[in-house]
C-alpha positions in Angstrom: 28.4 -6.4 -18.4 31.4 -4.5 -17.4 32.4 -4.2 -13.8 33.2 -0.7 -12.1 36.6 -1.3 -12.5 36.5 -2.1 -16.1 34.8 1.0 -17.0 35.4 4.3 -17.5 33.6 7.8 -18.2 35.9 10.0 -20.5 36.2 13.6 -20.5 36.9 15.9 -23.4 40.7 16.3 -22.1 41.1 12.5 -22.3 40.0 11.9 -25.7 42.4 15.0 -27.2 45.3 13.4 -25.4 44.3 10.2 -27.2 43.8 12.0 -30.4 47.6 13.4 -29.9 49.3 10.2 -28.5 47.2 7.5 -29.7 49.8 5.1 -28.2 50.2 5.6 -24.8 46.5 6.5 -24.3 45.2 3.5 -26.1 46.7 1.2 -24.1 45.3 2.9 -20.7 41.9 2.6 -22.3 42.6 -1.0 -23.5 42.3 -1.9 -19.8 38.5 -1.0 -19.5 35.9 -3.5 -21.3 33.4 -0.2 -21.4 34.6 3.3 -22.8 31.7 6.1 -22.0 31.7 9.5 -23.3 29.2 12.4 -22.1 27.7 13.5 -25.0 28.9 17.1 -23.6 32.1 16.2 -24.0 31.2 14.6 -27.8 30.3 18.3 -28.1 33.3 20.0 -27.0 35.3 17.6 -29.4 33.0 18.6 -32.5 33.2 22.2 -31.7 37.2 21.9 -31.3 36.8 20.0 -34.7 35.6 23.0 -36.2 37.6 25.4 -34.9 40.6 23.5 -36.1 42.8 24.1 -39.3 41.9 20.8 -40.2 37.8 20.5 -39.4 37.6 17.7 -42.1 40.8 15.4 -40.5 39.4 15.8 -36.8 35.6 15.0 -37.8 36.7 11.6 -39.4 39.0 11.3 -35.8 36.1 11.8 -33.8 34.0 9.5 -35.7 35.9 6.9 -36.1 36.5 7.0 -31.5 33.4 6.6 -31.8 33.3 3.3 -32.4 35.0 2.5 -29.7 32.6 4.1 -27.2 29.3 4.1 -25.5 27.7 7.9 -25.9 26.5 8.9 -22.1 22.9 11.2 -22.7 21.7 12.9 -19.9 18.2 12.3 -18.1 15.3 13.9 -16.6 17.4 13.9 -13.5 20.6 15.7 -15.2 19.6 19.5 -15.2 18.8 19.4 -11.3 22.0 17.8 -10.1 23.7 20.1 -12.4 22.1 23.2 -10.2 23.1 20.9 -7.4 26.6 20.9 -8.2 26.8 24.0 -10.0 25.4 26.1 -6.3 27.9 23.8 -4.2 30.9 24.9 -6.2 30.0 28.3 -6.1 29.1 28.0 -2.5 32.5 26.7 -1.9 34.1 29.3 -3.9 35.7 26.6 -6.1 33.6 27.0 -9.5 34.5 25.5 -12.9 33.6 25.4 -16.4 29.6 24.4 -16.8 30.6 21.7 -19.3 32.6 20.3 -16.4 29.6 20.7 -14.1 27.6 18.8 -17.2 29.6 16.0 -16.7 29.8 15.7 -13.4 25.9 15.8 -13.0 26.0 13.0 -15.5 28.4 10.4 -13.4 26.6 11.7 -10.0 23.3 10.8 -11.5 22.3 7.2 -10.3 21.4 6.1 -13.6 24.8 5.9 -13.9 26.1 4.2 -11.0 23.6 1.7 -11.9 24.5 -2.3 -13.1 23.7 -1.5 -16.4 25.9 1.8 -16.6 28.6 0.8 -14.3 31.3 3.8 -14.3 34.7 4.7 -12.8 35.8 8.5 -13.6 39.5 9.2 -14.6 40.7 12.8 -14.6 38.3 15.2 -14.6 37.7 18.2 -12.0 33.9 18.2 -12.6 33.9 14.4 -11.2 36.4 14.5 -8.9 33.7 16.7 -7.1 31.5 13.6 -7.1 33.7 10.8 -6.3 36.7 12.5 -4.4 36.9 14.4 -1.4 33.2 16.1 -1.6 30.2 13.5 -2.0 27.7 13.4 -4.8 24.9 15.4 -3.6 22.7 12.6 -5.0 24.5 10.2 -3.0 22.9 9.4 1.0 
């Protein structure tokens, strides 16, 4: 079972800088025994697949990372922390891109911060409103 700081929840971002310098971002993920991936963000790498001049090339990119990760689904609890999240952005006056939101509703849910689903979030805006300076409004 990996530890919280041997795991980590990707974002789309993440994986396309991979994708482009498999080098220097395979030996960041090599330090994490777990690799998660939202299966929004799986999404927003199929669709940039396919808006590609190479479709075919990325697919078989995607697929093979794929591999080497765990696939994050949301829950029951998902849609609601997303309005959660979603109405304290906007509240704030700091909104970003719902697949962002998606995400972050995904690493706030506590599903995810269980033993089994241990995670640590690098880089991201949507969970840097969970785990930086603004709590996770599922957290107490």
């Amino acid at each position: 079972m990996a530890t919280p700081s041997k795991s980590v929840l990707l974002d789309t971002s993440m994986v396309v800088r991979h994708f482009r310098d498999s080098n220097a971002m395979t030996s960041h993920f090599a330090a994490f025994e777990e690799l998660y991936l939202p299966q929004t963000a799986l999404g927003e790498l199929y669709a940039g697949a396919f808006r590609s001049n190479r479709p075919e090339k990325n697919i078989e990119q995607i697929e093979r990372f794929l591999d080497a990760v765990d696939v994050l689904l949301p829950d029951e609890s998902t849609p609601e922390l997303y309005g959660r999240i979603s109405a304290q952005l906007a509240q704030a006056g700091t909104p970003i891109p719902q697949n962002d939101i998606w995400i972050a509703a995904m690493r706030c849910n506590p599903i995810c911060r269980s033993p089994r689903a241990m995670l640590t979030f690098a880089m991201s805006s949507a969970c840097s409103f969970c785990i930086g300076e603004r709590a996770c409004p599922t957290k107490s």
